[in-house]
Every structure is written in C-alpha cells, then in structure tokens.
N, C-alpha and C positions, 0 to 999 in steps of 0.2 A: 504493500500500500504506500503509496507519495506520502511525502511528510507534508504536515497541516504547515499552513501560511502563517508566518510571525502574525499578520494583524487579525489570525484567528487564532491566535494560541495568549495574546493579549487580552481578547475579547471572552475567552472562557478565564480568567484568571481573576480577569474583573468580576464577571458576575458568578463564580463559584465562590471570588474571596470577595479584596475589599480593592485592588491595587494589581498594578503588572510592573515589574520591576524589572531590570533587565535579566539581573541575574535569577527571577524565576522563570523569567518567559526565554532565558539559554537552556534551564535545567530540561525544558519540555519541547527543544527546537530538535529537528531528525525523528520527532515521532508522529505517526499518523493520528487523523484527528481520532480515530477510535480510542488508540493508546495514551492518546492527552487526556482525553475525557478518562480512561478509567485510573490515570497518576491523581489526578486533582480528587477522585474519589476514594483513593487509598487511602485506609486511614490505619495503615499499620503504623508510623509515624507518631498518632495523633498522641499528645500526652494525656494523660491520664485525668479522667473527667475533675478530679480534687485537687489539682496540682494548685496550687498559688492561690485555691482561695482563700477571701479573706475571711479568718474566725472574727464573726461579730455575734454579739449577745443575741441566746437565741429565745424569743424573738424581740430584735431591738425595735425602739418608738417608732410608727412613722414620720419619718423629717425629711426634708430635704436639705438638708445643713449639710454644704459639702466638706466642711472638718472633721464630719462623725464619719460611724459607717458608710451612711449612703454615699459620701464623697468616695470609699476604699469600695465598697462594691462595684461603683461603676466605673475606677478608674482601672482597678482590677481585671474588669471585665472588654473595655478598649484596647488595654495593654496587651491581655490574651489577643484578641481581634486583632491586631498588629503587628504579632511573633508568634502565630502559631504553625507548623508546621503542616496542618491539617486544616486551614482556614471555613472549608465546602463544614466543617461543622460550627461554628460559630455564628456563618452567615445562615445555620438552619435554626439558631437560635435565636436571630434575631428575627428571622420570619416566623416562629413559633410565639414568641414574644410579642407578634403582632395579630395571630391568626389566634393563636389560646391567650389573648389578654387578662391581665391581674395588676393592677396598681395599686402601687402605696399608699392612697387614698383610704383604701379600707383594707389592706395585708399590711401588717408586722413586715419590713424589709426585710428581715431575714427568711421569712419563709419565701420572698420572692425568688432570693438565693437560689434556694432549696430549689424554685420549680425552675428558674434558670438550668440546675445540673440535672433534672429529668429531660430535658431538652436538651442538652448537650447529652447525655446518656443514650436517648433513646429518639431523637429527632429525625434519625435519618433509619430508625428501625421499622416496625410494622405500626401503620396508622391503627389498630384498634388496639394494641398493645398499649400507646400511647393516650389513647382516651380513654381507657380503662383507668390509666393510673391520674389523668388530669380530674378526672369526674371525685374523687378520693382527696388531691390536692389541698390541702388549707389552704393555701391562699386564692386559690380559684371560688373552693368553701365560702371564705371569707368575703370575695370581693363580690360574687352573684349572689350572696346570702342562703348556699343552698344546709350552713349549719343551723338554720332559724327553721328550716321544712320539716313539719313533723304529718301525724296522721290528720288532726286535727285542722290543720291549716296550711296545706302546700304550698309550697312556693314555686313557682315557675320559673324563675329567672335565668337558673342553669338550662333544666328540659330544653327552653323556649331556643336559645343561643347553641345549645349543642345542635338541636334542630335547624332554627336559622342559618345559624355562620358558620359553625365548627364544620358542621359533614352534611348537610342536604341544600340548603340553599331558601329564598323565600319561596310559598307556592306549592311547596314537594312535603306538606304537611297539613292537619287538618288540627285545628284549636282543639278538636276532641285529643288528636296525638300530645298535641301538649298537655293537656290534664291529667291524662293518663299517664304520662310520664314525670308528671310533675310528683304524682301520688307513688312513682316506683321508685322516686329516688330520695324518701323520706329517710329520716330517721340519719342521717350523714352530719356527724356532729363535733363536734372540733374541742377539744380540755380548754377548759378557761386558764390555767396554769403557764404550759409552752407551748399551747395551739397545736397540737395533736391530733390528727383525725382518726376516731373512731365512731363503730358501728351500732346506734342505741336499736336495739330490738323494740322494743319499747315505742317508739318514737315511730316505728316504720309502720305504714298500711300496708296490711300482707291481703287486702280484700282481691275480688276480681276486677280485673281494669280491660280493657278494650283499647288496643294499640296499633296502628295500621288493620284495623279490623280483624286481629286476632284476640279474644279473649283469654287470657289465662291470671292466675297470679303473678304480675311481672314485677321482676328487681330491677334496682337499676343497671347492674351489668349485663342481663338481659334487653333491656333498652336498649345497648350497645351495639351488643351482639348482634340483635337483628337490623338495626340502621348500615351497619357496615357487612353484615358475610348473611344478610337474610335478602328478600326482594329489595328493599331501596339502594341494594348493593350500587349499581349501577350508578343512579342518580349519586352516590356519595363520593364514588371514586369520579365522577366527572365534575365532580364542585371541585375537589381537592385537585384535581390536575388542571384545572381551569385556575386556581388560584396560586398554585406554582409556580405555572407556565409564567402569568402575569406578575410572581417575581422575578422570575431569573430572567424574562424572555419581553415582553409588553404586553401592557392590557389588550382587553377584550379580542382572543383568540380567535379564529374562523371555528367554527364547531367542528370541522372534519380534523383540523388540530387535539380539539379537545378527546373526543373519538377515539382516535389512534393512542390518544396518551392514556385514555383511559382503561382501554382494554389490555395494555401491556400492563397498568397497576393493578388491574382484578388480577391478570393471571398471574403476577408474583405475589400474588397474598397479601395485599395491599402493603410491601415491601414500601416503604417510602424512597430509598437510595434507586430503586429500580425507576419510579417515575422521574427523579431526579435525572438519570443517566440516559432517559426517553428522551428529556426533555433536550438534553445539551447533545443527545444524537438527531433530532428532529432536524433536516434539512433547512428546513425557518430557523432555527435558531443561528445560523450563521448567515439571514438575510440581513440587506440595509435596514428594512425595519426595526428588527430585532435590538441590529448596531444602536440604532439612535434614537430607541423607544425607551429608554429608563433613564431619569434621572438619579443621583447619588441621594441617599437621603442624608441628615444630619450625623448621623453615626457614621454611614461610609463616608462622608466627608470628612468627616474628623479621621476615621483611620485611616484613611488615604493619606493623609495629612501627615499624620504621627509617624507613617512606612516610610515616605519618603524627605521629612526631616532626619529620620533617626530618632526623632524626643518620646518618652513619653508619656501618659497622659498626664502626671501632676509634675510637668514642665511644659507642655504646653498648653493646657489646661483647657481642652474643648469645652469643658464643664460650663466653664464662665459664660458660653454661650450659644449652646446648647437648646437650651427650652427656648431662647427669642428665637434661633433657625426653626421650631416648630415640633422638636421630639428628645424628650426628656425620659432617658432612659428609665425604667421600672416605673413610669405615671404615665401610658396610654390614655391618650384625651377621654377613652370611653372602648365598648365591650366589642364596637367595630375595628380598635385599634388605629394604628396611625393610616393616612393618606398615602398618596404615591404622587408621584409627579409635579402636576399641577399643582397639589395640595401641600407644594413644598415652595411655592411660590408667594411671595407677598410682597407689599413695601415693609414689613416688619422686618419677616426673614432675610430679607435679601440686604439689608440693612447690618443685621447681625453676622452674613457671610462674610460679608464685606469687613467686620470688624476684627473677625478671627480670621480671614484672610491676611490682614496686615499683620497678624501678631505670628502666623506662618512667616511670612516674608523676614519679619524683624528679626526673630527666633531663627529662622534657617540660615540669612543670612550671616549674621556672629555666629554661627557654629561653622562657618563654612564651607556652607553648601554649595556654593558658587564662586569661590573664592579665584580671583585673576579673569574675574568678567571683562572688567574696566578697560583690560589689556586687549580684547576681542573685537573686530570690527561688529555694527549694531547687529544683524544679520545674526552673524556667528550666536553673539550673546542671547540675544532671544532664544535660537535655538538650541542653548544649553541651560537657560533657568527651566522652558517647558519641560526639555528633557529630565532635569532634576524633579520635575514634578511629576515624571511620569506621561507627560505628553508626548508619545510621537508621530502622531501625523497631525499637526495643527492647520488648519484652514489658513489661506493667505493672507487673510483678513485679520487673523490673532497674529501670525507671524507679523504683519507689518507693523501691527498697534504694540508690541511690545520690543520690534526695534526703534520705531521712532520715539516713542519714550525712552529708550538708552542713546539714541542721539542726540534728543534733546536735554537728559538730563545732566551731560558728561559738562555741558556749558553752562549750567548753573549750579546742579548738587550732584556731583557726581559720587558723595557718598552715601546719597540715595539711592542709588542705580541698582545696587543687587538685590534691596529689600524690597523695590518698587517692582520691578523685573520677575521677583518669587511671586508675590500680590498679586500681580497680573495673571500670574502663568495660574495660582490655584483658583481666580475670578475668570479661569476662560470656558468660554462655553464648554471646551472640548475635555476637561477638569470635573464639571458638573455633572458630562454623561455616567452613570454608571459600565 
C-alpha cells in the first residue's frame, strides 16, 4: 500500500489528538493510511489511566478557585492532553465529557475526577459497558438528581437524557418510555458521607412497567440493555456514530455516512474504538470538507498551544481564560454539553482568544521559540513562527499579513516582532481549524 500524504497524516493527528508536530507526523510518515490510523489507535503506549492524578479531598467543595483543586484537576488534566503518548484517549474524554455531561455545579469535583478516569478507562471500550457504569456514577447521580428517585416519586431526568442524548436521539421514544424508565431506575442513591453510590432496595419500584411496549419488571440495567443490544439497537448505534463522526469529522453527516458507520459499530459489539477506526477509515474523512469542517474548541486551543510552546499548563495558564473562550472545563453550560463551531464564536470569545493568544506569543517568544527571527528576510520569518505553531500550509493571505507585520515592525519595535509574529500565527484562521 502507498504511504498516506504528510497533509493527511497531519490531518489525523489533529483530530485523533490535539496538535501535529513535526516530529509526530515523521514518526507516522512511510506508512499507509491504514497503518496510520491503527498507530494513532494503539494504545499499548498509553500510561496508565492513575498516573499523575491529582489526590484531592474526596469529595472536595465545589469551587472554581483555581488555587484549590479544581485549578490541579484541570491543569493536570491539559498537561496529560499535551504529553500523552496515547492522545486518541484523552480526546475520547473530552468528547465523553461533552456527550455524558456532569458539572460542578451540583458534583463534589472530585467525583468528577472519578468519572473523568471511567472515561479514560473505558471511553474507547464497548458503548453499553460504559452506560452501565455512567447510569451508577455519583456525579452523573448527582448532577441529573437520579439519587433523589425513589418508588414514590421518580425522577426523570436521567431516563429522559439517556433516552434523548446519551443513545436514541429526540423522537425514537415515547413519554410513556420515559416513565417507565424513570420508575426502573429508582432506588440509585449516593452516602451522604463520601458520595458513594449505592443500591437502596427499599427505595426501588420492582412493580410492572411497560417499556418500548414490552411489559415486565424492569431495572435499570435492563433499561440498558435493551436500548442498546435489544430492537432500538439500530437507532442507538446510529445517534452515537452520527455524533462521532460530527466530532472527529463535521457536523450533520449524509445519512449513507451514518449507515455505513453504523453497521460496522453493531457488528463489533458496539466496540467504540471500532466506530472510531470506521470513522478515520471513511473515505470522507480525508475530504476538503472534512479538512475545514471543525473548529478547535477552547481546550484544543489551549493544548495546541501548550505542545507547541513546550509550557505547561500552570505557566501558561489557559485557565485565566478559558471560561471567556466559552468552555470551562468540569462546568458544561448544561446536560446538552458544550457547542461546536459556531458556538465557539462570539465578540466575547474571540476577545479572550485574542488575549491568551498574546500571552502565547509573549511566553513563546522569551523561551525561544523563534529565536534569530529578526535575522530572516519577512517571508522566511513568517514562515517559521506559523511553522512553530504548527502551521504548515498557510493560505497566502496569512503568509503575507504576518510578513508585512515583521516588515513593518523591524522599523519601529523590532523587539516586538517575535511575540507579535507567534500572536499572529496562533490568531490564524489556519491555527483555529481543528
């Protein structure tokens, strides 16, 4: 088989991690695109799902005080995103962290921790595996309020969202499925103590429920079971490959996409790594669309950032600016999670890019990243700060706006040049794509 193209061994690098750097996109150059895709999905490699985390009080207040823990969880967790060896699971945590939402608004941060390493554990294992264990979660418990559902007075909040968003989609249920299910998953109750989840007998309706028009006694992992390996088999693996795709790949797919992806994740047992490796073998996935259909959100820009400084995260502190770009790690605005795209787009956000771009430039520059710029005709220099950032094929239009800024700067601040030159290269459009 031909070896895959550098600006396609880039282009999986980006959207399996966070970043293509040269020396990862050398490690994976002479291999076919088959053999790329299944490097980036090795995770012999990967280190060990405990390695470096941080021990915080379990479970500490929720705060957002980045001095406390939540500053050491999440700087913890960009750092990992930065240097891991194994990136294709991190970025399955940060889609998990968007698709099984739980914020610290109503979770202890540490139990958010906690459901961080089920997701790095098992994010790329078998999809009911995984909603077995999230449906049991305290912090999930906590944030849907399904520790408050007893016989007496169900709650809905989980049923409704595993239904809705987790695995069927709107439409693919009937409000009777939610009752029903709302009543199978009573009795799920969490220690007042260290937030603990256990099972009160007591607390659960063992009556007869009626669910997708099967009546029997049903629990909630019977719930499960039958949304994902019983009839709405079908409709679950095609939300979940639809909503993949439209990470790694762009939204709203052609449905013969969807189809194809979905039938290869039925027949591995709803293997998640399997639809994964669908999706980065999908011939669309190395179209233009594909190329220029994602933007970076606030975390991959930050780790982008952090890879190709070298710094990081409590030296260069994306923290500081963070929630004004629009995603503030472990507080999901809400139970749909973050936005994509567009919805990374504002006069706030772009505002705040803009700020932590210069503190990039400033930071990269005194370490130097670029150092003997000054000495390069404008041309050259431009095209070694993009380079530093990871840009290499910039549009002529970026190329010229950031040599005529090293032309023009050389005759008034020419000790501006390097940190303005970085600024630029991580505000270029071609920087923003994921």
């Amino acid at each position: 088989m031909a070896a895959a193209e550098r600006p396609d061994i880039e282009h999986l690098l980006r959207r399996t991690g966070f970043t293509a750097t040269t020396e990862s996109v050398d490690a994976l150059s002479g291999l076919s695109w088959e053999d790329a895709v299944e490097a980036v999905l090795d995770l012999t490699d990967a280190p060990d799902p405990s390695a470096d985390v941080p021990v915080v009080a379990h479970p500490p207040t929720p705060t957002t005080d980045w001095s406390g823990d939540y500053g050491r969880i999440v700087h913890s967790w960009l750092d990992r995103c930065a240097t891991s060896p194994t990136p294709i699971v991190e970025k399955m945590v940060l889609f998990w962290h968007g698709h099984l939402p739980s914020a610290g608004t109503a979770a202890p941060l540490g139990l958010l921790l906690d459901q961080h390493q089920l997701f790095r554990e098992k994010g790329l294992g078998r999809f009911d595996d995984l909603m077995m264990d999230i449906a049991v979660d305290p912090a999930m418990l906590l944030y849907l309020d399904g520790h408050t559902s007893h016989r007496w007075s169900p709650n809905e909040n989980f049923p409704r969202e595993l239904l809705e968003l987790f695995c069927l989609g709107v439409g693919n249920y009937t409000e009777e499925d939610v009752r029903a299910a709302s009543q199978a998953f009573t009795g799920y109750r969490v220690t007042d103590s260290d937030r603990r989840y256990y099972f009160d007998a007591h607390w659960h309706d063992d009556t007869m429920k009626t669910f997708f028009g099967v009546t029997k006694n049903w629990d909630g992992p019977g719930i499960i079971d039958h949304v994902l390996n019983g009839p709405p088999r079908t409709i679950a693996t095609r939300h979940l490959a639809r909503r993949l795709w439209s990470f790694f790949a762009y939204p709203d797919p052609d449905e013969s996409i969807v189809s194809s992806l979905a039938t290869t994740f039925a027949n591995a047992d709803l293997d998640v790594s399997a639809l994964v490796r669908a999706i980065l073998l999908h011939p669309e996935f190395r179209s233009q669309t594909a190329r220029h259909g994602l933007l970076r959100s606030p975390v991959e820009l930050s780790v982008a950032a952090m890879v190709h400084t070298g710094l990081p995260a409590d030296q260069l502190r994306p923290d500081w600016w963070l929630p004004d770009m629009g995603q503030q790690p472990l507080f999901p605005p809400n139970v749909d999670g973050w936005p994509a795209n567009e919805g990374w787009i504002a006069t706030s956000t772009m505002w705040a890019r803009r700020r932590f771009g210069e503190r990039v430039g400033h930071l990269g520059a005194n370490g130097g990243l670029i150092d003997g710029v000054g000495d390069l005709d404008p041309g050259a220099a431009a095209d070694t700060a993009l380079a530093a950032m990871g840009v290499s094929a910039p549009s002529a239009t970026t190329r010229s706006a950031l040599a005529t800024f090293a032309a023009d700067t050389r005759t008034t601040r020419p000790w501006a040049e390097a940190r303005g030159l970085l600024t630029m290269a991580f505000l270029s459009p071609e920087f923003s794509l994921a």
